[in-house]
LONUPA-589876 format. One record per residue: residue in one letter; chain; x, y, z of N, C-alpha, C, CB in turn. Coordinates in steps of 0.02 Angstrom, whole numbers, plus 50000, padded with zeros to 5 digits. Glycine has a CB too. Layout:
N
{a, A, {X, Y, Z}, {X, Y, Z}, {X, Y, Z}, {X, Y, Z}} ...
//
This chain:
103
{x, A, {49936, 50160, 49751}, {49926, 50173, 49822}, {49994, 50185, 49854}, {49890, 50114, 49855}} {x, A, {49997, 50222, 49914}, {50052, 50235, 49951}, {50041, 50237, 50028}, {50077, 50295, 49927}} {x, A, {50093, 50210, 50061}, {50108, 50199, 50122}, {50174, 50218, 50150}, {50098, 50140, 50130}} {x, A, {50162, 50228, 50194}, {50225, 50265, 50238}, {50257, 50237, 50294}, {50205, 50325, 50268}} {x, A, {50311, 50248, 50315}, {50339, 50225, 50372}, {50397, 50272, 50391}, {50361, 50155, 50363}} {x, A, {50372, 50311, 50433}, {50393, 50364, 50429}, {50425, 50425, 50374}, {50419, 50350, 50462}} {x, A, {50488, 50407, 50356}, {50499, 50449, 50275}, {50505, 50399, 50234}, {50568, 50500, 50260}} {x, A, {50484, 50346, 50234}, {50487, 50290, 50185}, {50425, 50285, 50147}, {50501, 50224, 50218}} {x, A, {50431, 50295, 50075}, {50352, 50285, 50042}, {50350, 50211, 50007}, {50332, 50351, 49975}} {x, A, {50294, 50186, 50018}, {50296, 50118, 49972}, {50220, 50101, 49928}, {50312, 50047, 50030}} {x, A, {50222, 50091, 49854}, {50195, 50109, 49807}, {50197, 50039, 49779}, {50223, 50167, 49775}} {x, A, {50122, 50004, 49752}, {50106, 49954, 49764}, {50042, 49974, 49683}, {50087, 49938, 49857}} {x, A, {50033, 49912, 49650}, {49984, 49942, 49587}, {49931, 49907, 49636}, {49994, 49911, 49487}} {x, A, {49881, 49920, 49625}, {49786, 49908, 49638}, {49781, 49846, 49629}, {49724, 49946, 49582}} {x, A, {49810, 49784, 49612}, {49804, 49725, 49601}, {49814, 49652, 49645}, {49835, 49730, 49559}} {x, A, {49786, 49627, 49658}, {49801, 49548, 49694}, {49806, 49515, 49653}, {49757, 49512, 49737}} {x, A, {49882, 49479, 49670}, {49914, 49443, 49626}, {49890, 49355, 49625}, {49989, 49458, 49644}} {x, A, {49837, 49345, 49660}, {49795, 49282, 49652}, {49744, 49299, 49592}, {49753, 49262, 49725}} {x, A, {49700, 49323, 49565}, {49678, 49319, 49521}, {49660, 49400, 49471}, {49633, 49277, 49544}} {x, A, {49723, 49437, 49490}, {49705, 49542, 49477}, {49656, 49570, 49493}, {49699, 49575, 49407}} {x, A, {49631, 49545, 49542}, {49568, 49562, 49550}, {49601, 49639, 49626}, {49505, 49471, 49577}} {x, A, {49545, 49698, 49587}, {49576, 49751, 49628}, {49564, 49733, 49714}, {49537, 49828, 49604}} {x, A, {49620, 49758, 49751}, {49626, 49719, 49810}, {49558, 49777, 49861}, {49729, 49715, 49843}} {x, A, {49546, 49830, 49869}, {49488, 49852, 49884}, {49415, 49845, 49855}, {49501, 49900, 49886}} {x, A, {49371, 49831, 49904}, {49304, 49806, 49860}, {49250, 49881, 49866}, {49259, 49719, 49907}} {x, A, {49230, 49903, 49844}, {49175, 49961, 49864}, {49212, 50025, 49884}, {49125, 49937, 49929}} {x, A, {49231, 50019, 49961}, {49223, 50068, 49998}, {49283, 50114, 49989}, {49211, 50046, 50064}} {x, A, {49335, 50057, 49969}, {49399, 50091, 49942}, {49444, 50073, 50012}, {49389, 50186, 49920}} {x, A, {49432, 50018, 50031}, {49471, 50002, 50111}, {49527, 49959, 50077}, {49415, 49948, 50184}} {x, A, {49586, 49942, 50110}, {49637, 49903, 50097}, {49656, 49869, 50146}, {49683, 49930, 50075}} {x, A, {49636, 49891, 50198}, {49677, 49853, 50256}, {49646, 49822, 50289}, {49712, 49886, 50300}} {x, A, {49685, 49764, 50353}, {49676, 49722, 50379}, {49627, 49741, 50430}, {49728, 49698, 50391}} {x, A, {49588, 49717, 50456}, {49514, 49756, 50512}, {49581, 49776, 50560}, {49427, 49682, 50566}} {x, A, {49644, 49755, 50591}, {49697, 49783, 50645}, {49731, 49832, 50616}, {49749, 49734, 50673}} {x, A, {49725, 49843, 50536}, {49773, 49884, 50482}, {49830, 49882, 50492}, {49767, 49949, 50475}} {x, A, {49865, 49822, 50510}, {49935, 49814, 50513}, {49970, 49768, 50438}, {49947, 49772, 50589}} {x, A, {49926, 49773, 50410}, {49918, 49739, 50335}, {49877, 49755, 50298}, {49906, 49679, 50331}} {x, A, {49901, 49740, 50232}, {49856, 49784, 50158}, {49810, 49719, 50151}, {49916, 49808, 50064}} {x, A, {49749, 49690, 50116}, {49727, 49657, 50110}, {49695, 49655, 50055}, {49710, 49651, 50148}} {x, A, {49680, 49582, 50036}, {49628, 49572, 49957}, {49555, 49588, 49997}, {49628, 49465, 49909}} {x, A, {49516, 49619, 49965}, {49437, 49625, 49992}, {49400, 49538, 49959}, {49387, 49718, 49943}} {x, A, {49424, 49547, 49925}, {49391, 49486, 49878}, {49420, 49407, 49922}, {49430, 49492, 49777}} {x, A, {49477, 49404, 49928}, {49507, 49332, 49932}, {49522, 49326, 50021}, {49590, 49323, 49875}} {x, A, {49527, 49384, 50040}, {49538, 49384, 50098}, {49650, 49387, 50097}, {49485, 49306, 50132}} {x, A, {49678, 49385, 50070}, {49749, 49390, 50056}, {49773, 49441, 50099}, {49765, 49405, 49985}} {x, A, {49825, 49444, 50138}, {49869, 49490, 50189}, {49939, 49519, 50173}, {49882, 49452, 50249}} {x, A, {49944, 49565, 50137}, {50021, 49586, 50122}, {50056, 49623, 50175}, {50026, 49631, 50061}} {x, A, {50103, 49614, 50185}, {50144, 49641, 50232}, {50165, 49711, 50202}, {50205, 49594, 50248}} {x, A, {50123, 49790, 50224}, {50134, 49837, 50189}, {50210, 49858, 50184}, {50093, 49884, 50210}} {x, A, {50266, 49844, 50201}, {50340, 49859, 50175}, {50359, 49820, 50133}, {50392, 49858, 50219}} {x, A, {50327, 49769, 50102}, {50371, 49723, 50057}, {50324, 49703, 49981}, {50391, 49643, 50108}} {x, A, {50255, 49712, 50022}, {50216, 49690, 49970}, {50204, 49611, 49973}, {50248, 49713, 49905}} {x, A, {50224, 49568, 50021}, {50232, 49509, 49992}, {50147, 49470, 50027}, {50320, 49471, 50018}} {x, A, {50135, 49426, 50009}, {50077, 49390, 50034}, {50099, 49356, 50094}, {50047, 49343, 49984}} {x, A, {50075, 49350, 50158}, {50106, 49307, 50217}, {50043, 49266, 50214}, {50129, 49346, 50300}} {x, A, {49974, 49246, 50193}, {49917, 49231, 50199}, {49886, 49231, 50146}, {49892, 49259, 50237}} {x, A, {49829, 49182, 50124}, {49798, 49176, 50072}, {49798, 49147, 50020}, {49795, 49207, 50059}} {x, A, {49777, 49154, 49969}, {49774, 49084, 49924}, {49861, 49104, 49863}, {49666, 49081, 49860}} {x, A, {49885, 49161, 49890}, {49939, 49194, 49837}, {49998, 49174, 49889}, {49929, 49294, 49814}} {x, A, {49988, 49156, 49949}, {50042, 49154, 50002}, {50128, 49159, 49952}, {50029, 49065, 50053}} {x, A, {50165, 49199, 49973}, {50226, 49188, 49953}, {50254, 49228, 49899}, {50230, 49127, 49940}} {x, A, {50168, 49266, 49847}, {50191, 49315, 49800}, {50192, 49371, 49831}, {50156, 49321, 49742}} {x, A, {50179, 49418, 49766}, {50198, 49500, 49811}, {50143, 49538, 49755}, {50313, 49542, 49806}} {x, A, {50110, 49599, 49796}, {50101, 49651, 49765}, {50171, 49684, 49704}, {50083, 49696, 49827}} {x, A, {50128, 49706, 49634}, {50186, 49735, 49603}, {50178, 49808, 49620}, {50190, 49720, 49523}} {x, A, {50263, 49815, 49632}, {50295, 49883, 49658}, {50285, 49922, 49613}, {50366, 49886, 49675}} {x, A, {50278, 50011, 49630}, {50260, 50052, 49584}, {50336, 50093, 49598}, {50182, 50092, 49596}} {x, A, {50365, 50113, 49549}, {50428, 50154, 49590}, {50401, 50237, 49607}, {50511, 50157, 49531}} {x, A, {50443, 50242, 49654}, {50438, 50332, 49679}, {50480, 50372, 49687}, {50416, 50350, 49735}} {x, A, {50484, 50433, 49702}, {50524, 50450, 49721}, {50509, 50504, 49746}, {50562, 50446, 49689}} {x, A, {50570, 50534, 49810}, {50525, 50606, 49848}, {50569, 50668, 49815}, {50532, 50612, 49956}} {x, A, {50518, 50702, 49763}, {50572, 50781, 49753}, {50550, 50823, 49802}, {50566, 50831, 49673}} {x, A, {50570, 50862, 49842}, {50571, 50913, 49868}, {50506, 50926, 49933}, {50572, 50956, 49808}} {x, A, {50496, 50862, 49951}, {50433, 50855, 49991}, {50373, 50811, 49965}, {50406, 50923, 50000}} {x, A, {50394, 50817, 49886}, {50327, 50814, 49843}, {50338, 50739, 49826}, {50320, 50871, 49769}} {x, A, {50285, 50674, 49822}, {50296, 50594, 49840}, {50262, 50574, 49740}, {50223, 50554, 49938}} {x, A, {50318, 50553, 49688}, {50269, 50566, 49642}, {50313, 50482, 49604}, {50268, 50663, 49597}} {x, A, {50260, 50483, 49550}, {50275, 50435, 49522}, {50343, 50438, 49461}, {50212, 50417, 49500}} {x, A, {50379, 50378, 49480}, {50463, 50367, 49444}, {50434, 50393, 49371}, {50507, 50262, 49442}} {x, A, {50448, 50458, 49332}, {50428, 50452, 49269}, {50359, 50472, 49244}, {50438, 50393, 49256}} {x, A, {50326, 50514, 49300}, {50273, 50537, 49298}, {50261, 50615, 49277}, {50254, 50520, 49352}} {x, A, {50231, 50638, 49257}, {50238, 50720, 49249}, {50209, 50763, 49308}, {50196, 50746, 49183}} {x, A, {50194, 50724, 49364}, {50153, 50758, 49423}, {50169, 50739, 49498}, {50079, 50739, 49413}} {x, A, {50172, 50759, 49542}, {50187, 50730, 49600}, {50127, 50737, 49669}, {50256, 50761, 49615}} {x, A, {50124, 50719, 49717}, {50059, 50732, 49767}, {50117, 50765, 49812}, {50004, 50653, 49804}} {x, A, {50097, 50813, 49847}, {50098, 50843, 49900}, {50090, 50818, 49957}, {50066, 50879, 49898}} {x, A, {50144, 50807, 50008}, {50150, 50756, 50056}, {50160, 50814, 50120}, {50217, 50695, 50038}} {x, A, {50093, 50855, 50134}, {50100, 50918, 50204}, {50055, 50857, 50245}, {50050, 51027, 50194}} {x, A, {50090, 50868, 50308}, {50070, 50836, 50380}, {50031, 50770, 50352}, {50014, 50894, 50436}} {x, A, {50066, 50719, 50331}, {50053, 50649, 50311}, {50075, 50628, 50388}, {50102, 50613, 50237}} {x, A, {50046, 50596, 50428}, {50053, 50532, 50482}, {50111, 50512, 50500}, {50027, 50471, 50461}} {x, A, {50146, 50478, 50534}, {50196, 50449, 50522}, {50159, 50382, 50540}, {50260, 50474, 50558}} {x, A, {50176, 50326, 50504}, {50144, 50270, 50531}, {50195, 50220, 50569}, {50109, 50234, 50473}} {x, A, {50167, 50176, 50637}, {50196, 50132, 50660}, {50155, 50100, 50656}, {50225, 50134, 50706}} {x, A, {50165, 50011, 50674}, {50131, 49960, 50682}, {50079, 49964, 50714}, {50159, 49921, 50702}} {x, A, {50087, 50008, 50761}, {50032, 50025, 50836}, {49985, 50076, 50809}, {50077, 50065, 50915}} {x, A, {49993, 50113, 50770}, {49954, 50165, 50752}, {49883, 50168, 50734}, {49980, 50185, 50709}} {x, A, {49834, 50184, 50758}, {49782, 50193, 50742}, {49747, 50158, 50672}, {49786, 50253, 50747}} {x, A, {49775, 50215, 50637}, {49751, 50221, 50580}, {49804, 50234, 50520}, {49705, 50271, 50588}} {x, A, {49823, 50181, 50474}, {49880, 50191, 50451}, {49872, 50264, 50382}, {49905, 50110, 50426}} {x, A, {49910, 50266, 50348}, {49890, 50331, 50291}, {49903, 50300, 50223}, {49943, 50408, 50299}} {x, A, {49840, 50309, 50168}, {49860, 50292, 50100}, {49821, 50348, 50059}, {49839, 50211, 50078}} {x, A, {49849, 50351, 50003}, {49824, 50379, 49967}, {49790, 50353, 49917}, {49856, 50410, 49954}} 
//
């Protein structure tokens, strides 16, 4: 998954680090009902989307594991990957924002 802050991407594996259990349940949602945080669907857990770390929940104090990235040429792809995603008119996200952006 990926998140933004403005040109900052942050890349996070599918996992809650309370029991790996994938942190979206069904619908494919991650975030907090305010979306100012990534969340466990299962445990209820709150990561602070720039750091990854748990501020809430039964993991309080661990962290989502980081995926590395990097931006070539516009294009947002994985450290060591043979492919990259295409990053045209992605959001810029603030705290206040609506609706934050993941992929």
């Amino acid at each position: 998954m990926l998140r933004t802050f403005g040109n900052d991407y942050f890349g996070y594996v599918n996992r809650c680090p309370h029991d790996s259990a994938w942190l979206n349940i069904g619908s494919g949602e991650f975030f907090s009902p305010d979306r100012s945080f990534l969340r466990c669907g299962r445990h209820g857990a709150r990561f602070e989307i720039d750091t990854g770390v748990c501020i809430d929940g039964p993991c309080n104090g661990q962290a989502l594991e980081p995926v590395a990235l990097t931006v070539i040429d516009g294009d947002v792809c994985l450290r060591g990957a043979s492919s990259c995603w295409r990053m045209i008119g992605v959001p810029t996200y603030s705290r206040t924002a609506a609706k934050p952006w993941m992929l």
